[in-house]
C-alpha positions as CSV (number, residue, x, y, z in Angstrom):
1,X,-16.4,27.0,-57.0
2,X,-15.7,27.2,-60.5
3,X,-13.4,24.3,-60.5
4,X,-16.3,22.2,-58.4
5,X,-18.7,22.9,-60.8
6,X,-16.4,21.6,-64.0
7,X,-16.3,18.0,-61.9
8,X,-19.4,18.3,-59.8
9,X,-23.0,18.8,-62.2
10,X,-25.6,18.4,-59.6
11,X,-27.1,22.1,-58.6
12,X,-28.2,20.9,-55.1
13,X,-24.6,19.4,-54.3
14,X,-22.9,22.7,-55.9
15,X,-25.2,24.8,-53.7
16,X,-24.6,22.5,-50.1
17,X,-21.0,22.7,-51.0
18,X,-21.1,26.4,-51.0
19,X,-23.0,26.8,-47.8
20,X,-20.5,24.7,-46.1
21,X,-17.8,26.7,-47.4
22,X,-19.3,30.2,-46.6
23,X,-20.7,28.7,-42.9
24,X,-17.9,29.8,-40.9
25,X,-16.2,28.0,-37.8
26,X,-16.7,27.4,-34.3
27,X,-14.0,28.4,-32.3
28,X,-14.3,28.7,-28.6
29,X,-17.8,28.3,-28.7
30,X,-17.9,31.3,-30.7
31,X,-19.0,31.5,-34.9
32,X,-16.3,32.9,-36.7
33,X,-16.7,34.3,-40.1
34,X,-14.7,32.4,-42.8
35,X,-13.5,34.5,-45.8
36,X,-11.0,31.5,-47.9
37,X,-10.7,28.4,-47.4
38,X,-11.8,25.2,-46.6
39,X,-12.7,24.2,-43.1
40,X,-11.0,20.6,-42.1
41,X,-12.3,17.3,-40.2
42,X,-12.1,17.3,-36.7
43,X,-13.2,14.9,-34.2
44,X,-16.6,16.1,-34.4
45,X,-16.6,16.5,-38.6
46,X,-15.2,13.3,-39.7
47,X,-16.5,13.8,-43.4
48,X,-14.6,16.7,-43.7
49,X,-15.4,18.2,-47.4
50,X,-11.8,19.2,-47.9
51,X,-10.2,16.1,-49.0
52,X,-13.0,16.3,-51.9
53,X,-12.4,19.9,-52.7
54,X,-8.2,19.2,-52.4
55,X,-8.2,16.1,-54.9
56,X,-10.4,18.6,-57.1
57,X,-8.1,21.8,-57.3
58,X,-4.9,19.3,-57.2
59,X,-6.2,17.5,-60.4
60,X,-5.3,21.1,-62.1
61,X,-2.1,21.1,-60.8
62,X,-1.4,17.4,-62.1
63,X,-3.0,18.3,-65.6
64,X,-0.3,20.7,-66.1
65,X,2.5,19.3,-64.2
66,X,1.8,16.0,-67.0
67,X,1.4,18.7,-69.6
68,X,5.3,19.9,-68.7
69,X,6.4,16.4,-69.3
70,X,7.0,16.0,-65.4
71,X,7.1,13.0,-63.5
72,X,5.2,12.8,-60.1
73,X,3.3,10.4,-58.1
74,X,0.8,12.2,-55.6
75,X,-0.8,10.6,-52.4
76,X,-4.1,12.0,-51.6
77,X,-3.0,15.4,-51.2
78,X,0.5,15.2,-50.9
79,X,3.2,14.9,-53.6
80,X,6.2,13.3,-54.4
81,X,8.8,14.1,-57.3
C-alpha cells in the first residue's frame, strides 16, 4: 500500500483499494480469507485491480533496472530483455 499511495493521492481510492485487497475470495461458494496478494479478473470481475496495482510495483522494478544502465522493454506486466 505504500507504493499505491506514492502514485495514488486520493484517501477514498487508497481506502477502496484496501478493502478490495483485504476482501478475500470466493471459492466454491465459500469466502476465503486472503492474507497477500492481489485477487485477478475473472469472468465475473472484468476490472480486475491487479493490472493497476502490477504496473504500480513494476514501475520500481523499471526505475532501478534503468538506474543499472539495463536495457528492457516491458509489456504490460511482462518483460523482455
Amino acid at each position: 500500500m505504500a507504493l499505491v499511495a506514492r502514485k495514488v493521492k486520493d484517501k477514498r481510492v487508497l481506502k477502496t483499494i484496501r478493502m478490495y485487497l483485504n476482501s478475500g475470495v470466493m471459492i466454491n461458494g465459500v469466502v476465503v480469507e486472503t492474507e497477500r496478494g492481489c485477487p485477478q479478473g475473472g469472468p465475473f470481475n472484468p476490472l480486475s485491480l491487479s493490472p493497476l496495482l502490477s504496473n504500480i510495483m513494476l514501475d520500481e522494478l523499471d526505475n532501478e533496472l534503468e538506474k543499472r544502465g539495463h536495457r528492457f522493454c516491458r509489456y504490460a506486466d511482462d518483460c523482455a530483455p
